[in-house]
PyMOL Python script that loads the backbone (N, CA, C, O; Angstrom):
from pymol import cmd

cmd.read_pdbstr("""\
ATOM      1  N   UNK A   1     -20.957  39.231  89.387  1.00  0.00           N
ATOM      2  CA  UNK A   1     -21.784  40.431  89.298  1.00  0.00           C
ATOM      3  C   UNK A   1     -23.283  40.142  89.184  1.00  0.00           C
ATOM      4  O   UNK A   1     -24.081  41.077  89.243  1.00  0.00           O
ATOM      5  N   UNK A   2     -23.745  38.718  89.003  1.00  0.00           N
ATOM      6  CA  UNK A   2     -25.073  38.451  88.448  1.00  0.00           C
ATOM      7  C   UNK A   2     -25.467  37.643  90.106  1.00  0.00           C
ATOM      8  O   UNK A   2     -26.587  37.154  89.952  1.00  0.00           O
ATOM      9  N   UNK A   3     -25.078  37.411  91.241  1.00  0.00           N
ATOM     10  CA  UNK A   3     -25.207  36.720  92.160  1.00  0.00           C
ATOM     11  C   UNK A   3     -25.107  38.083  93.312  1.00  0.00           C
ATOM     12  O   UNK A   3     -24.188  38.845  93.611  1.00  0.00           O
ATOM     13  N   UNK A   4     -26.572  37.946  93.779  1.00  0.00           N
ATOM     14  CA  UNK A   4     -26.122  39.090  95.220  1.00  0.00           C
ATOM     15  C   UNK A   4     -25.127  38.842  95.731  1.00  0.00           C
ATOM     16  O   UNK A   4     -24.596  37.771  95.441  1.00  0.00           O
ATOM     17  N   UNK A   5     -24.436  39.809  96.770  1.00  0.00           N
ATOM     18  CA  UNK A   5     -23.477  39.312  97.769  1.00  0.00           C
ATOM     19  C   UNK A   5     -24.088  39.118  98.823  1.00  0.00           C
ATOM     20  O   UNK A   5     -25.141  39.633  99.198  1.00  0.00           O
ATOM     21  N   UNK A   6     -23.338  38.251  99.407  1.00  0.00           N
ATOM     22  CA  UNK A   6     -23.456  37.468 100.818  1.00  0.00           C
ATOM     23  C   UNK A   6     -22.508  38.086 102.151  1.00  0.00           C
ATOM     24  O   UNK A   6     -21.423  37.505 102.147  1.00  0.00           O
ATOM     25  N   UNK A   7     -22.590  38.913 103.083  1.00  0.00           N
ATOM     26  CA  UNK A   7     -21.773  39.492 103.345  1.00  0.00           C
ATOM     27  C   UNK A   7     -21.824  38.855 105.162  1.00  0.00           C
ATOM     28  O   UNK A   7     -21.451  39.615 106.055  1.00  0.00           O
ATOM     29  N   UNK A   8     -22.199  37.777 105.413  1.00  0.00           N
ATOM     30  CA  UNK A   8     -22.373  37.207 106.334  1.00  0.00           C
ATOM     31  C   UNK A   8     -23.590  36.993 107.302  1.00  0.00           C
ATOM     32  O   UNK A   8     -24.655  37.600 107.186  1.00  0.00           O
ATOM     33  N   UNK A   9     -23.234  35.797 108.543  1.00  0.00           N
ATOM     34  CA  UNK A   9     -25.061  35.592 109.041  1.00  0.00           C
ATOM     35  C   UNK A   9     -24.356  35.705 110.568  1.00  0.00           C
ATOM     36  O   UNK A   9     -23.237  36.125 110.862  1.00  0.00           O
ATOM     37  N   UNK A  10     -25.522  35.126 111.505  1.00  0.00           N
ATOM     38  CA  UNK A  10     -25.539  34.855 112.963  1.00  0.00           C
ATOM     39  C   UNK A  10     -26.849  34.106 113.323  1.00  0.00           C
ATOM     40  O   UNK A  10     -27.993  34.366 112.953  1.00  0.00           O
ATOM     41  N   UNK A  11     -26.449  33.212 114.055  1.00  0.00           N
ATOM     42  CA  UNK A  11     -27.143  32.112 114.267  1.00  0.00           C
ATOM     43  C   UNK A  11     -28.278  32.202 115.874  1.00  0.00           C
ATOM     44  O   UNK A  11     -29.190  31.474 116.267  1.00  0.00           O
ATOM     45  N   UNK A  12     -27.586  33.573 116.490  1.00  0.00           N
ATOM     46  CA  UNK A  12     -27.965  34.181 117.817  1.00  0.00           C
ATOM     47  C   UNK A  12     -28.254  35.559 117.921  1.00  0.00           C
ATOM     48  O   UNK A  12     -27.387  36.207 117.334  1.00  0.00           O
ATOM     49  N   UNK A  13     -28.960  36.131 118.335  1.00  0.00           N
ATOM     50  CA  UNK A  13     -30.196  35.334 119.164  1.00  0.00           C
ATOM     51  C   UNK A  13     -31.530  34.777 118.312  1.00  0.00           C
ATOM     52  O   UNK A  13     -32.572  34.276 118.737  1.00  0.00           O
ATOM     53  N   UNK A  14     -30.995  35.121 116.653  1.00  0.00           N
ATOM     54  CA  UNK A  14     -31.939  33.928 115.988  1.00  0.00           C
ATOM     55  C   UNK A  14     -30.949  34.397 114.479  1.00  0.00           C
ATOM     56  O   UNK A  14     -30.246  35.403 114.383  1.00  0.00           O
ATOM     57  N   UNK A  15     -31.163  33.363 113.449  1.00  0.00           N
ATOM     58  CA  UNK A  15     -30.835  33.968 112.300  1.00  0.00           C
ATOM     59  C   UNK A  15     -30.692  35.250 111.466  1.00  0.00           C
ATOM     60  O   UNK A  15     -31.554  36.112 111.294  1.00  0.00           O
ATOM     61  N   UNK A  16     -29.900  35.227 111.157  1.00  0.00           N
ATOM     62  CA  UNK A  16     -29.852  36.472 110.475  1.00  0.00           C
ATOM     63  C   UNK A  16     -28.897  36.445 109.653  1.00  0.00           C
ATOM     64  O   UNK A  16     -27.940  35.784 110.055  1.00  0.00           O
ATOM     65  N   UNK A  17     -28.715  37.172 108.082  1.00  0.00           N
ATOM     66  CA  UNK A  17     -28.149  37.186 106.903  1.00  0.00           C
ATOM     67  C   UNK A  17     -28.275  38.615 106.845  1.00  0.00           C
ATOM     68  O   UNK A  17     -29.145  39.370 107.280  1.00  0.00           O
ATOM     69  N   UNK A  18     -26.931  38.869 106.044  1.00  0.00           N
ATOM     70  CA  UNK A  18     -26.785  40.341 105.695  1.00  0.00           C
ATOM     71  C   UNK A  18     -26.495  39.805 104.174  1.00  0.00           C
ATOM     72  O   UNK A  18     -25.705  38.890 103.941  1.00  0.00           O
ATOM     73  N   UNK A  19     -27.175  40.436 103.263  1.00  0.00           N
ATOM     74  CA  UNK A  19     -26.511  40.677 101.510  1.00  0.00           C
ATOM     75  C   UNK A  19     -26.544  42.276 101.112  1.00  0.00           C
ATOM     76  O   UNK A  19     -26.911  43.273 101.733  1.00  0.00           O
ATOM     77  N   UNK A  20     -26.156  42.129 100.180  1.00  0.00           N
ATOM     78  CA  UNK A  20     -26.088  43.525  99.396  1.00  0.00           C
ATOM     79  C   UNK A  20     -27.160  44.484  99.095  1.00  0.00           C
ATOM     80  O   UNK A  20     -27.978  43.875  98.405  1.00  0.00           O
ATOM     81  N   UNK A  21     -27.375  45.156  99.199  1.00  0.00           N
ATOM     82  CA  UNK A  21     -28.869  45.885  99.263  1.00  0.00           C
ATOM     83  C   UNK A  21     -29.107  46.201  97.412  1.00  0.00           C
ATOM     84  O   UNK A  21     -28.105  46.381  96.720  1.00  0.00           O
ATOM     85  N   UNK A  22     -30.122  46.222  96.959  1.00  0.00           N
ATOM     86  CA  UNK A  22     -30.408  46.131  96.024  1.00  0.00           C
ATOM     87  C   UNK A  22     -31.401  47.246  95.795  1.00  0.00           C
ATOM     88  O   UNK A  22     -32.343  46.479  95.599  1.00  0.00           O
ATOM     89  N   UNK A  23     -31.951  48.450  95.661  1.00  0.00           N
ATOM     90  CA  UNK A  23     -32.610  49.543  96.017  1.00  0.00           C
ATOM     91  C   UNK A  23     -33.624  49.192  95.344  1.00  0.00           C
ATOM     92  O   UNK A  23     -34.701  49.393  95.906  1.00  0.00           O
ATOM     93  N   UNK A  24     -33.662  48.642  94.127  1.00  0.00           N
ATOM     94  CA  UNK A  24     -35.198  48.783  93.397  1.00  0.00           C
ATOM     95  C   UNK A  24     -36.031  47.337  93.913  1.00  0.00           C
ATOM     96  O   UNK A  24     -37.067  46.878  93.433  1.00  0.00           O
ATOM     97  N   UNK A  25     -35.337  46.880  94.875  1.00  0.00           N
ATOM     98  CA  UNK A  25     -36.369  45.429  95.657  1.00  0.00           C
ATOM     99  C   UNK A  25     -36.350  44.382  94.140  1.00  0.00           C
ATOM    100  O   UNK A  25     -35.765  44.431  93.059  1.00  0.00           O
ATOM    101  N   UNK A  26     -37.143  43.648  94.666  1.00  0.00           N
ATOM    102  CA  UNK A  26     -36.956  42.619  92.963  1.00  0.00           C
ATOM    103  C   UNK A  26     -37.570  42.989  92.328  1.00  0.00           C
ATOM    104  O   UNK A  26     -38.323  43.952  92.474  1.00  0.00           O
ATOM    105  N   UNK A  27     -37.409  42.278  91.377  1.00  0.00           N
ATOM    106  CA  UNK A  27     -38.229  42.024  89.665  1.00  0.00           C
ATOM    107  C   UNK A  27     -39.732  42.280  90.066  1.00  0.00           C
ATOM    108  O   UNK A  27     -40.324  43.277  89.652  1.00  0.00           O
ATOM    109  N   UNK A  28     -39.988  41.882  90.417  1.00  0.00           N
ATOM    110  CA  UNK A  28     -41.143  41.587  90.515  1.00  0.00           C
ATOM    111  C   UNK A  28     -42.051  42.940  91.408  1.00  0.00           C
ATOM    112  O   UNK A  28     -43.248  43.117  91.181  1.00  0.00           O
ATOM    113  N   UNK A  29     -41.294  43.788  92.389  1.00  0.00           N
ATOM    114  CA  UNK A  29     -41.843  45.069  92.592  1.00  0.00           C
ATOM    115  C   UNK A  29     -41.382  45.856  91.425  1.00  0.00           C
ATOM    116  O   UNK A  29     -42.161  46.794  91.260  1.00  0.00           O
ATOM    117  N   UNK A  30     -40.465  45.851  90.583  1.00  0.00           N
ATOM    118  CA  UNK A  30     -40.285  46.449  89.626  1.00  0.00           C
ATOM    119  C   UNK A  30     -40.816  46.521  88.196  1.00  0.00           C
ATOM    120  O   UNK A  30     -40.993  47.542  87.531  1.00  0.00           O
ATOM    121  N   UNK A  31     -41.063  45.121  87.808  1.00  0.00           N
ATOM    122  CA  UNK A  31     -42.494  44.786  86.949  1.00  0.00           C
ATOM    123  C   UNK A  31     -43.924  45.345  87.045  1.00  0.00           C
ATOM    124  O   UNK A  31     -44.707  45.599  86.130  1.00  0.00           O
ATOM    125  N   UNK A  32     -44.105  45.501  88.648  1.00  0.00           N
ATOM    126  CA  UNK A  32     -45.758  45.958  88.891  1.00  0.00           C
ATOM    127  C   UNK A  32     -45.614  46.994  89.373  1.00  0.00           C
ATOM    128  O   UNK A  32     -46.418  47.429  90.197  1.00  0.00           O
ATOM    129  N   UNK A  33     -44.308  47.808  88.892  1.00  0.00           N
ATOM    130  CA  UNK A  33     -44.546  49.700  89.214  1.00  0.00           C
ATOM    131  C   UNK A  33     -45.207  49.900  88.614  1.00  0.00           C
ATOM    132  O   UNK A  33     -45.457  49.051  87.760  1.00  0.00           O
ATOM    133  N   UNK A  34     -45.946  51.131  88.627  1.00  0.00           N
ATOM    134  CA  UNK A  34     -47.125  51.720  87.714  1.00  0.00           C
ATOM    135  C   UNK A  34     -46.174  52.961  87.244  1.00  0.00           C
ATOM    136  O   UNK A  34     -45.741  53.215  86.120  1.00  0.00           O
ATOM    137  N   UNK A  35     -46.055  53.420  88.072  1.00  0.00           N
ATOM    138  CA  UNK A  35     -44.508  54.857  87.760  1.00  0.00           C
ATOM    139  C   UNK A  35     -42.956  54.322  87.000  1.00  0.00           C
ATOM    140  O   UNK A  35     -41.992  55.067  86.824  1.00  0.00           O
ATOM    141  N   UNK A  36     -43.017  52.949  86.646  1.00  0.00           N
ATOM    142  CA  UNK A  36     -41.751  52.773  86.160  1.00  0.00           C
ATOM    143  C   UNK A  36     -42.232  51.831  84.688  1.00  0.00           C
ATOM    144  O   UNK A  36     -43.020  50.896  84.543  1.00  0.00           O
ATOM    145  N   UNK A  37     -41.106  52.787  83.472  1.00  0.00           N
ATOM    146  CA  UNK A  37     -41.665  52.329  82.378  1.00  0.00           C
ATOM    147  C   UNK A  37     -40.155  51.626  82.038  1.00  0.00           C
ATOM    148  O   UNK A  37     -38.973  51.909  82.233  1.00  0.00           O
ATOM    149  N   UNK A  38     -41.058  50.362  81.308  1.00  0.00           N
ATOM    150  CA  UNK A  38     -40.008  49.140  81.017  1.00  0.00           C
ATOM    151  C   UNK A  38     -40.286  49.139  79.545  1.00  0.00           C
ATOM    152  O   UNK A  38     -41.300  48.681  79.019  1.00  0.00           O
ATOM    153  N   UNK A  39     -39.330  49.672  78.976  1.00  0.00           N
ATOM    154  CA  UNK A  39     -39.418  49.637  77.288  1.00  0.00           C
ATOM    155  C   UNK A  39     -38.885  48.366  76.757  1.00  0.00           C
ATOM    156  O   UNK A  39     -38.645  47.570  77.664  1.00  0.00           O
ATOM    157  N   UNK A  40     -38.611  47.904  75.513  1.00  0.00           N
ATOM    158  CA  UNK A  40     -37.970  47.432  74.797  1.00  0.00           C
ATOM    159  C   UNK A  40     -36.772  46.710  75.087  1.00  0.00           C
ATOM    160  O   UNK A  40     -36.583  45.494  75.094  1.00  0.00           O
ATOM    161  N   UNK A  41     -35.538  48.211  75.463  1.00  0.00           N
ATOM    162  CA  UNK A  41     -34.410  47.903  75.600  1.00  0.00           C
ATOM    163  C   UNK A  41     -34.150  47.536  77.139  1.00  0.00           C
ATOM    164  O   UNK A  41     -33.419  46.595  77.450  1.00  0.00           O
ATOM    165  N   UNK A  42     -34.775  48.312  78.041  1.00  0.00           N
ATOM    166  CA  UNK A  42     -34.135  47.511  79.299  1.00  0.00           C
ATOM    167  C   UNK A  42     -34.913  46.426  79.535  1.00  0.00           C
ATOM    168  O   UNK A  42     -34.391  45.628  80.313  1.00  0.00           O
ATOM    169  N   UNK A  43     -36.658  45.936  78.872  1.00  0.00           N
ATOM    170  CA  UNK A  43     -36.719  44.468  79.067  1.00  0.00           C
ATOM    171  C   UNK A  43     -35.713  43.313  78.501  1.00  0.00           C
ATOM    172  O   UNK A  43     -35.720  42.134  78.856  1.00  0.00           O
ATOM    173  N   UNK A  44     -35.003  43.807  77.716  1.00  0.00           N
ATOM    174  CA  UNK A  44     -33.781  42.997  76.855  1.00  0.00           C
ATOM    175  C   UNK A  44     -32.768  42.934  78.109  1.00  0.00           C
ATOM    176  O   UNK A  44     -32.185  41.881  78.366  1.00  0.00           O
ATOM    177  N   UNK A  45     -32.599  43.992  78.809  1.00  0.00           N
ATOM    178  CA  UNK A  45     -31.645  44.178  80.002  1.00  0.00           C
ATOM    179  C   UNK A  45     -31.622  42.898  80.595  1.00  0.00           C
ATOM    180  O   UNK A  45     -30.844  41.944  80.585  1.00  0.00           O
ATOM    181  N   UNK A  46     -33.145  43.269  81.323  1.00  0.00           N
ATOM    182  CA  UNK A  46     -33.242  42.590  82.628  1.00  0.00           C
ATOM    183  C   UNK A  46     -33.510  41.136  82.246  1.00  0.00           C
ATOM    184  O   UNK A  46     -33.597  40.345  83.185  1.00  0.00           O
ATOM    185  N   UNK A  47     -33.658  40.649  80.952  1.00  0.00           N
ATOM    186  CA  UNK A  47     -33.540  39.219  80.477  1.00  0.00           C
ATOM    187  C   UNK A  47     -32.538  38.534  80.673  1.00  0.00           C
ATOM    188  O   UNK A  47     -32.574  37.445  81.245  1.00  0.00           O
ATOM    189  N   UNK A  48     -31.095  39.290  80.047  1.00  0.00           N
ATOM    190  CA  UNK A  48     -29.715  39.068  79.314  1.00  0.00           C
ATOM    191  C   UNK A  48     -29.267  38.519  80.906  1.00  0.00           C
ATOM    192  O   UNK A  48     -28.936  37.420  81.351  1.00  0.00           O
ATOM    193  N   UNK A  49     -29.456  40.024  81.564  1.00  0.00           N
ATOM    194  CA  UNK A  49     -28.968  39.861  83.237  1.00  0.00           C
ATOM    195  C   UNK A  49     -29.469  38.283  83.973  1.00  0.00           C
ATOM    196  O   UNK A  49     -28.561  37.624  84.480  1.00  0.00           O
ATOM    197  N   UNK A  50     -30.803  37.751  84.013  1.00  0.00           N
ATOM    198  CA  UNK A  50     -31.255  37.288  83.881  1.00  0.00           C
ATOM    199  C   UNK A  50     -30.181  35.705  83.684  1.00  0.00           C
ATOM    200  O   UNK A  50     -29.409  35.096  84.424  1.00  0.00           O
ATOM    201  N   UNK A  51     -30.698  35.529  82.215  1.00  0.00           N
ATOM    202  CA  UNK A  51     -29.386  34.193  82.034  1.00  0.00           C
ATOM    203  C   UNK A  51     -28.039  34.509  82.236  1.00  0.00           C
ATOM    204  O   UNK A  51     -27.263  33.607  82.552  1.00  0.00           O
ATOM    205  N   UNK A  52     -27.672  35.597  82.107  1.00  0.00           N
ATOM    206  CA  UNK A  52     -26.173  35.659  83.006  1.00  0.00           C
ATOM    207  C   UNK A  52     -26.164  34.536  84.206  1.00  0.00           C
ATOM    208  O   UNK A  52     -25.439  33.549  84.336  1.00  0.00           O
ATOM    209  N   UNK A  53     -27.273  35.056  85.076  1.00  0.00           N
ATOM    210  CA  UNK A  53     -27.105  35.475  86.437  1.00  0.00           C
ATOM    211  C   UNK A  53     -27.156  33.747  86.701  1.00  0.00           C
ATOM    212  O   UNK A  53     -26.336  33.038  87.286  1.00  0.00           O
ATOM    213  N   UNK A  54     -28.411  33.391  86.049  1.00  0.00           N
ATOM    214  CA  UNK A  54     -28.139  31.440  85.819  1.00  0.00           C
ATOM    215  C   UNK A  54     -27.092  30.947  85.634  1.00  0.00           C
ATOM    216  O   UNK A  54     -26.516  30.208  86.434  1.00  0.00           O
ATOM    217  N   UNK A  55     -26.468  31.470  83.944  1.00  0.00           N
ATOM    218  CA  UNK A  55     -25.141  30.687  83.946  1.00  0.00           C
ATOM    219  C   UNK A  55     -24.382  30.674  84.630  1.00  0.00           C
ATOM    220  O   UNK A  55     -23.675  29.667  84.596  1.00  0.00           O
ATOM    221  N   UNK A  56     -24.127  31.482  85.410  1.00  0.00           N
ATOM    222  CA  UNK A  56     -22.888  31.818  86.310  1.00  0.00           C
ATOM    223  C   UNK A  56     -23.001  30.665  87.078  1.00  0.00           C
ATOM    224  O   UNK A  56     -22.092  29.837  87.124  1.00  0.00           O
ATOM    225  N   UNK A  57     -24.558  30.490  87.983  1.00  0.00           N
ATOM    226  CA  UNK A  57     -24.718  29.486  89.103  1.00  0.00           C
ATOM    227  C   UNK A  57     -24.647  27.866  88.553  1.00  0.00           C
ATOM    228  O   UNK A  57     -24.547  26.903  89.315  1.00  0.00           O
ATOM    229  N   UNK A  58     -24.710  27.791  87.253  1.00  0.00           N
ATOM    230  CA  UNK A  58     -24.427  26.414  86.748  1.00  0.00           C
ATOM    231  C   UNK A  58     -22.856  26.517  86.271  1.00  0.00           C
ATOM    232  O   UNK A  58     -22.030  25.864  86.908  1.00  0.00           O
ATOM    233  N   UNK A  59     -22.584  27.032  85.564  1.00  0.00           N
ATOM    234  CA  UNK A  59     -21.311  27.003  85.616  1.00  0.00           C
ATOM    235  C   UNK A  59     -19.958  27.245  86.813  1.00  0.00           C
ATOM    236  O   UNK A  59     -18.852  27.588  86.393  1.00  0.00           O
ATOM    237  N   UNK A  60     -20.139  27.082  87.913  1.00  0.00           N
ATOM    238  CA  UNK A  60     -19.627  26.824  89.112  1.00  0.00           C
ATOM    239  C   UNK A  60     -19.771  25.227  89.028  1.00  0.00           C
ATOM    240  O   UNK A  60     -20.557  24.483  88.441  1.00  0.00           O
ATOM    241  N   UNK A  61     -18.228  24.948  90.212  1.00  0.00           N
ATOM    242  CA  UNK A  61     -18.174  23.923  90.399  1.00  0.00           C
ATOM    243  C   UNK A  61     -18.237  23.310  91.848  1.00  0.00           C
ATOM    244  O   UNK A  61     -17.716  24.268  92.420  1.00  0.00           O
ATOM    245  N   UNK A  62     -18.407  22.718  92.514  1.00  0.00           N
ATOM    246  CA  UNK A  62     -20.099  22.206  91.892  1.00  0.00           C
ATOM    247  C   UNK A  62     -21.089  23.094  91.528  1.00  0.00           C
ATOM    248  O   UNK A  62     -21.297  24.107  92.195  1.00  0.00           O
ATOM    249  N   UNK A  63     -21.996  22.703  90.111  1.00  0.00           N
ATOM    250  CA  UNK A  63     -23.316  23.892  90.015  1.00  0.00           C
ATOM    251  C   UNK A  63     -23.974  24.103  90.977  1.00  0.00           C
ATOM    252  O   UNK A  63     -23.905  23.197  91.808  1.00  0.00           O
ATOM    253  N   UNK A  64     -24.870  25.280  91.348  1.00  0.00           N
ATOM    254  CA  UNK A  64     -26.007  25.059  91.740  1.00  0.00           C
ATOM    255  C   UNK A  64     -27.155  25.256  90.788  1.00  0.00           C
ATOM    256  O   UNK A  64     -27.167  25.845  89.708  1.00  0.00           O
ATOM    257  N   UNK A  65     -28.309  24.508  91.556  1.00  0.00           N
ATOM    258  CA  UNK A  65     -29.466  24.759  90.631  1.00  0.00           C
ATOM    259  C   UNK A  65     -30.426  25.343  91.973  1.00  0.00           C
ATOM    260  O   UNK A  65     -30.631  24.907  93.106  1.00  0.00           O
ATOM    261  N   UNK A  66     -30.821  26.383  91.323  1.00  0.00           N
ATOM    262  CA  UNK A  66     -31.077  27.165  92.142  1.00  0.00           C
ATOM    263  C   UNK A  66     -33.083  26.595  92.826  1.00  0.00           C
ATOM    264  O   UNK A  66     -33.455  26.666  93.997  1.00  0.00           O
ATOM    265  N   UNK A  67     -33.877  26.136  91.712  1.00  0.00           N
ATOM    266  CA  UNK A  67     -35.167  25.347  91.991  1.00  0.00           C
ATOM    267  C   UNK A  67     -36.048  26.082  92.147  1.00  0.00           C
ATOM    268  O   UNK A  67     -37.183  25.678  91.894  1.00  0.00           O
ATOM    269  N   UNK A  68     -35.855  27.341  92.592  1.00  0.00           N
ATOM    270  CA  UNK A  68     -36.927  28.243  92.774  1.00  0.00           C
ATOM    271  C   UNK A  68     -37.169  30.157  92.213  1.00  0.00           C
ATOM    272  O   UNK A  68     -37.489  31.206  92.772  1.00  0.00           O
ATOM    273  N   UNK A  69     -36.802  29.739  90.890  1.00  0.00           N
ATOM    274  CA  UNK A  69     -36.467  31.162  90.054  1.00  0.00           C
ATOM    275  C   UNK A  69     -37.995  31.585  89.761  1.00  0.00           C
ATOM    276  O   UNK A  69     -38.780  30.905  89.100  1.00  0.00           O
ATOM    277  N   UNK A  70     -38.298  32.901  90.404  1.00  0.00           N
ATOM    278  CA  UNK A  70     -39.142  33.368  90.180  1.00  0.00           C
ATOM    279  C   UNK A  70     -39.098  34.804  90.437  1.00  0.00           C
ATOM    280  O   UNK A  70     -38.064  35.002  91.075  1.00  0.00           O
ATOM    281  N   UNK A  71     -39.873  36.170  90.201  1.00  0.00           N
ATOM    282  CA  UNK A  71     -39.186  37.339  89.974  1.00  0.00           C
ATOM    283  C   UNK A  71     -38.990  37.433  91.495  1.00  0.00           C
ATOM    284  O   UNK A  71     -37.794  37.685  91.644  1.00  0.00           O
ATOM    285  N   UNK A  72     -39.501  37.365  92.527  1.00  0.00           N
ATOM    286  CA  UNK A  72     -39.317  37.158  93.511  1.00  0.00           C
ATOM    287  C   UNK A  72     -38.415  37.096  94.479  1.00  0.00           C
ATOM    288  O   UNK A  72     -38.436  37.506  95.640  1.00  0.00           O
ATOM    289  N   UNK A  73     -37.393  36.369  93.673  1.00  0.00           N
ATOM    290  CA  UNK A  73     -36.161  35.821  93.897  1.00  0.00           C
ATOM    291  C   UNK A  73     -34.902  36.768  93.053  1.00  0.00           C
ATOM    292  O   UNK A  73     -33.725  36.540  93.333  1.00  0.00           O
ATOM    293  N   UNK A  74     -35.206  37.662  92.178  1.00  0.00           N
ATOM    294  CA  UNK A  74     -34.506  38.408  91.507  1.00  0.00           C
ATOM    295  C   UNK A  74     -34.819  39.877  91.887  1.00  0.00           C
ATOM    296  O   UNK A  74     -35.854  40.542  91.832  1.00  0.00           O
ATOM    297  N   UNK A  75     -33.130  40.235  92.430  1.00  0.00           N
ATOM    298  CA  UNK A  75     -32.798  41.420  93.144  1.00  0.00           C
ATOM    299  C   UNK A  75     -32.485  42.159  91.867  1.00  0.00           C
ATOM    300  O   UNK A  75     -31.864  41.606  90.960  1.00  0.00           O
ATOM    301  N   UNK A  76     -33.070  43.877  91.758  1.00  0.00           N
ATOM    302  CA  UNK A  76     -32.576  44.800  90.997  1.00  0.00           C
ATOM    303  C   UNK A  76     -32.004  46.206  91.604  1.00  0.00           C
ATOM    304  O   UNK A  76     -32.560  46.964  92.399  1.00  0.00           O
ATOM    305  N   UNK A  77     -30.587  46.333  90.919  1.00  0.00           N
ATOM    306  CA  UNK A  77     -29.984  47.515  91.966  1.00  0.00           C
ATOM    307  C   UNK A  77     -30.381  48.575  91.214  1.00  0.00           C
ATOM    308  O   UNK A  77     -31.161  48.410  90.276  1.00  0.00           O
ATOM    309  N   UNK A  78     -29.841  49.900  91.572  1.00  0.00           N
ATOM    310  CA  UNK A  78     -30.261  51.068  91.355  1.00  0.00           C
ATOM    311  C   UNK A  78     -30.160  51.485  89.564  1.00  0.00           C
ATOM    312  O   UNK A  78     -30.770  52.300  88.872  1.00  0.00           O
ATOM    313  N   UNK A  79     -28.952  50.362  89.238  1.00  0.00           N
ATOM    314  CA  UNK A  79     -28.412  51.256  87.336  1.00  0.00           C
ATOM    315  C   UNK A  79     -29.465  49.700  86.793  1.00  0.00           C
ATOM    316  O   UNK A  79     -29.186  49.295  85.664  1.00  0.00           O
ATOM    317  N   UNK A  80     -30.485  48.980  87.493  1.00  0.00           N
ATOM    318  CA  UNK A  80     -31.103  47.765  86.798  1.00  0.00           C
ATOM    319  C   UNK A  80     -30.226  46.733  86.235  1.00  0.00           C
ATOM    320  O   UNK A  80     -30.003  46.325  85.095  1.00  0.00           O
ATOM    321  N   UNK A  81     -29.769  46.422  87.500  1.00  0.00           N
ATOM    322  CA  UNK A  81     -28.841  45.088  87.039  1.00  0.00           C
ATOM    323  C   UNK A  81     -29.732  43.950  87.819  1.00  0.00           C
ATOM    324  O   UNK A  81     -30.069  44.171  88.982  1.00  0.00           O
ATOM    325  N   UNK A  82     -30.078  42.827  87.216  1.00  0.00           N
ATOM    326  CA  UNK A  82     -30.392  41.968  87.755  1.00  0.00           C
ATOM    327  C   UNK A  82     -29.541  40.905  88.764  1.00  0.00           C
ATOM    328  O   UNK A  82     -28.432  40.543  88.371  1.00  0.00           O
ATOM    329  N   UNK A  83     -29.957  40.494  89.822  1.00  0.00           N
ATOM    330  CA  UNK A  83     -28.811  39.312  90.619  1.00  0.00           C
ATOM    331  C   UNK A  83     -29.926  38.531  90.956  1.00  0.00           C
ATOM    332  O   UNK A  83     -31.083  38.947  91.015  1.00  0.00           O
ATOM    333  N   UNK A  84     -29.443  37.077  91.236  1.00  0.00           N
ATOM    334  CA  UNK A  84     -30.075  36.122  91.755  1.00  0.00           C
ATOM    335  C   UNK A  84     -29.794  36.386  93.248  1.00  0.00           C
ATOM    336  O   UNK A  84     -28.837  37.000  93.721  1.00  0.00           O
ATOM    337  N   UNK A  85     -30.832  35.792  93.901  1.00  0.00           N
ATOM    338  CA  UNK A  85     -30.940  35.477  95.521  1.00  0.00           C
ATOM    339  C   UNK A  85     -32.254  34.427  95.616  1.00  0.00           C
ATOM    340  O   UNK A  85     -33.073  33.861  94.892  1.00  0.00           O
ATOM    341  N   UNK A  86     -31.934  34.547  96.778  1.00  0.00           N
ATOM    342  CA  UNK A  86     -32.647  33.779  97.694  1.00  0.00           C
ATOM    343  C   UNK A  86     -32.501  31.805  97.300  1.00  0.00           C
ATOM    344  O   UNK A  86     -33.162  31.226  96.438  1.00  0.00           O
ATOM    345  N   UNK A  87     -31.280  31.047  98.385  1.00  0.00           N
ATOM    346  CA  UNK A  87     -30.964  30.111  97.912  1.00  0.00           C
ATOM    347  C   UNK A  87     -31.440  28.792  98.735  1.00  0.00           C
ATOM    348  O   UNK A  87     -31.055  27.623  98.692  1.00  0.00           O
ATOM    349  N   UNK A  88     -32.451  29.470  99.515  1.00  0.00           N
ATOM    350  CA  UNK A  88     -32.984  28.312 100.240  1.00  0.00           C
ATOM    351  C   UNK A  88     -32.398  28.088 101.586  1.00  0.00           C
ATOM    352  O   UNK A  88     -32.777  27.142 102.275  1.00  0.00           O
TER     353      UNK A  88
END
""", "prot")
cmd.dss("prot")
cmd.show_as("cartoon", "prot")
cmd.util.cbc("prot")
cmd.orient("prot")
């Protein structure tokens, strides 16, 4: 639940990846809303979600380490759940 989905690619007539759509774009458009207020409790949210979303990818076998966590890289869906993406 803490890892976008991956719902397949194509290599023709150039790359392309389909994942899960995530409506509020990342962290990071969601941090620098001016219209969206981040209190207390859902910055606790989007933290928790956050190391979830890590542990999950280290605790797989083999881990991954993902190398490039930045809000950037963190997808938020519509009820503010955080997921990791973007894996290089």
């Amino acid at each position: 639940p803490h890892v976008v989905l991956f719902f397949g690619a194509c290599l023709q007539p150039e790359l392309c990846m389909v994942f899960e759509f995530c409506s509020r774009g990342s962290l990071f458009d969601v941090l620098n809303d001016v219209d969206e207020e981040i209190d207390w409790g859902r910055a606790l949210k989007l933290s928790v979600d956050i190391s979830k979303a890590l542990n999950t990818l280290h605790s797989w076998k083999p881990p991954i380490v993902h190398r490039d966590m930045k809000s950037l890289n963190l997808l938020v869906d519509g009820n503010f759940n955080v997921k990791v993406s973007d894996f290089g």
